[in-house]
N, C-alpha and C positions, 0 to 999 in steps of 0.2 A: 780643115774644119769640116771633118767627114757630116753630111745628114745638112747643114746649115747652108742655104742657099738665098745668099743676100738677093734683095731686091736693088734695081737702079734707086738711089738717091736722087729726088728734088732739088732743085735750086736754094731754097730757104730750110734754115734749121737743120743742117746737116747731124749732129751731134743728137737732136730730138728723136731723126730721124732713124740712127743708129740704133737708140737706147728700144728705142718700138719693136724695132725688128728682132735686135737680143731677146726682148721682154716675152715678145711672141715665140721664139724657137725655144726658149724656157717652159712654156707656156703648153709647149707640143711637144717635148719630153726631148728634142736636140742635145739638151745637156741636161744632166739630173743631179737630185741634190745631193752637193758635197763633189763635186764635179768640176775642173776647172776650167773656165773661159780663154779665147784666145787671148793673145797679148797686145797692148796696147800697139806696138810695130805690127802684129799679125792683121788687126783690126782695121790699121790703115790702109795695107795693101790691100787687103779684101773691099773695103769702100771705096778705094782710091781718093783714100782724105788725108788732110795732114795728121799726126800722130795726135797734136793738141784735140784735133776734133774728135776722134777717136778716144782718150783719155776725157772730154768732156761729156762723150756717150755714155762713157761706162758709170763718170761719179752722177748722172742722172737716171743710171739702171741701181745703183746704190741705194740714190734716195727712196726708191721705192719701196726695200726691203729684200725685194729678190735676189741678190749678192751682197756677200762682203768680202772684203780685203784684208791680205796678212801679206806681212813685209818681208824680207828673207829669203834664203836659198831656193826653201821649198816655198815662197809668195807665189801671189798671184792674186784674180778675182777670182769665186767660187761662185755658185749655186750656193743659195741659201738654206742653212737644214733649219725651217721652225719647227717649233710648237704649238701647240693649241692655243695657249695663253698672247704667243707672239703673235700670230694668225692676228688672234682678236683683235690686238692694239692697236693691230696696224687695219685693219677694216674698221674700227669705233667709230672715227671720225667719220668716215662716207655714209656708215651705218645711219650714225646721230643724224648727220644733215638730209639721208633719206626719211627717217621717222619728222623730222621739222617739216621738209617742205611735200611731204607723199599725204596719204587720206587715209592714215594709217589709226585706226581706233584703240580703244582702250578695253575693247572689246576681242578686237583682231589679237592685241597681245596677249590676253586672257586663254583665251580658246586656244591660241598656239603652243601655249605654254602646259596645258594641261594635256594636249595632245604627247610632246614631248617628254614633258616631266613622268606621265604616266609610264611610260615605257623605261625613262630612268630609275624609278625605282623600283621595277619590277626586276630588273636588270641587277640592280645593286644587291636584290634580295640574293639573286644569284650568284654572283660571284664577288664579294664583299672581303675583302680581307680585316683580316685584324685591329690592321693599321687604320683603316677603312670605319670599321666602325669607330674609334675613338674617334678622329676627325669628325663622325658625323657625333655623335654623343656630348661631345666637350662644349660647343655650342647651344647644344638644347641646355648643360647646365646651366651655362653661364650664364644664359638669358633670363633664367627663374627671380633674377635680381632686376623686379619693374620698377624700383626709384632710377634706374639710369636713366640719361638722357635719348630721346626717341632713333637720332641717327647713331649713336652707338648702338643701342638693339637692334637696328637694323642691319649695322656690318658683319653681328653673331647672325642674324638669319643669314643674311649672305653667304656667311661663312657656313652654317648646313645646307643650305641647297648646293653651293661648288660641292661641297663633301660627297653629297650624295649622286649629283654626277659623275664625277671622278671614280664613286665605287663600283656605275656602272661598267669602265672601262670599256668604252668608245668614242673614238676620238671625235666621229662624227656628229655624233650627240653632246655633246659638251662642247662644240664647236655652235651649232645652231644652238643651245640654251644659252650662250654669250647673245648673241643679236635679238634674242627674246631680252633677255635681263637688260641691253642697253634701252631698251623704252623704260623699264621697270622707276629709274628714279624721277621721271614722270607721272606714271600711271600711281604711284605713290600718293602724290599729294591730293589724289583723289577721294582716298578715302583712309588714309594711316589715320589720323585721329578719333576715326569710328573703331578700332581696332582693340578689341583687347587680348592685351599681352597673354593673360596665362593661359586662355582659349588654343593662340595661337602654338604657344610655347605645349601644350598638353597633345596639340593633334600631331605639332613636330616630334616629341615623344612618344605617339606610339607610331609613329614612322618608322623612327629608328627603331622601337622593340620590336616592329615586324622583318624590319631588316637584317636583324641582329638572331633574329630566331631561324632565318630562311627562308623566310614564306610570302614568295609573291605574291600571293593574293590578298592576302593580310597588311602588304604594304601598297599595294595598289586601293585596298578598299580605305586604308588610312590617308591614301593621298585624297582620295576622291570626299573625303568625307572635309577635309581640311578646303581642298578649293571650292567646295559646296560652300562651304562658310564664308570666303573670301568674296566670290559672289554673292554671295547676300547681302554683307557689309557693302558691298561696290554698290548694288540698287539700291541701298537705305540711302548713302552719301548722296546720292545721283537724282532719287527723287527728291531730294528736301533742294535741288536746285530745277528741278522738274525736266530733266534732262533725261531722254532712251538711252544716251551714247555722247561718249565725247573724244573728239581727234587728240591725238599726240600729239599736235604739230600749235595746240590752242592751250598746253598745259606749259607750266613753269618746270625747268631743270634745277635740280635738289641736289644737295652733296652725293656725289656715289665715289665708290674708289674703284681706282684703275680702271675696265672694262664693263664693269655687271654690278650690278643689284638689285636682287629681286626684292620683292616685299614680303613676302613670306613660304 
């Protein structure tokens, strides 16, 4: 186990204690992803534990996400390869429960988002493929139809902003715009009923037209003029309860799917 330099084990939670130490040498590039771990015999001598506790290290470095297992000749545990999407699912949960119980605003989410966003479509304007633009396009139509019900138009905006971070192509950025959008089905029912659809749906459209032309600046100035808007709506809802600001952690959770959903 060249690079990997176990520590002495505890008396209690031997198998916890394993999974910590794996998790950390993962953690510090010891083994990289797509890589394979020692073996459940290897594990033991190295700890000086029995094989069971050793085998119960590793299905608790499993559950983490960090590894997975395949059976067979070529088996073994591996280093985990995600994705951005896998990334996310697997932080949602810590995410959510940091936005409930942190002093995390609706404000704070706002301003992050536009910080972010702003650069994603500037990005997008740049390097946008084809494929790229339809995915962002297909949702501004579909949206044009306001007899739908409010959380189906919501999943087509969902569905343009992922678009349009994806046509950023950066994984880092579309990594941080998931932990923004998981507040989003929150920060939602703030003000979604002051909202009108074709407003929203027309500055998403010339989004996309500036994205679709090339022109960063033109889809930066179309972002900015849309979350101008979104702020406005957000003071209108916020004064008729006489409120500056309101926590994440004091709002209701709303349907969202999978990971994210912004509001527009």
């Amino acid at each position: 186990m060249t690079g990997f330099e176990p520590e002495q084990l505890g008396r209690k939670d031997a198998s916890g204690q394993i999974a910590r130490q794996l998790r950390n040498a993962i953690s510090q590039g010891v083994w990289q992803p797509g890589e394979r771990l020692p073996t459940e015999q290897e594990l033991a001598e190295t700890f000086d534990v029995a094989r069971a506790t050793a085998r119960e290290g590793l299905k608790l470095l499993s559950a983490t996400g960090m590894v997975v297992s395949a059976r067979g000749s070529n088996g073994g545990t591996f280093v985990a390869i995600p994705d951005a999407e896998e990334v996310a699912e697997q932080l949602s949960d810590a995410i959510q429960l940091w936005y409930r119980a942190g002093n995390v605003s609706v404000h704070d989410v706002d301003e992050a988002r536009w910080v972010l966003e702003m650069h994603c479509v500037d990005l997008a304007a740049r390097r946008r493929t084809d494929a790229d633009l339809e995915a962002i396009r297909r949702p501004v139509e579909a949206s044009r139809d306001f007899t739908m019900d409010m959380a189906d138009w919501l999943d087509l905006d969902l569905e343009f902003h992922t678009a349009v971070t994806k046509a950023a192509k950066n994984k880092i950025l579309e990594l941080a715009m998931t932990s923004v959008h998981l507040a989003r089905p929150a920060t939602n029912s703030v003000f979604v009923e002051f909202l009108d659809r074709a407003a929203v749906t027309d500055q998403h459209d010339a989004i996309y037209q500036a994205i679709a032309a090339s022109d960063p600046e033109s889809a930066q100035a179309a972002f900015q003029r849309h979350v101008s808007y979104l702020d406005e709506t957000r003071r209108e809802a916020l004064d008729e309860t006489s409120a500056a600001d309101v926590l994440v952690a004091t709002l209701p959770a709303v349907r969202h799917s999978a990971a994210e959903r912004p509001l527009a």
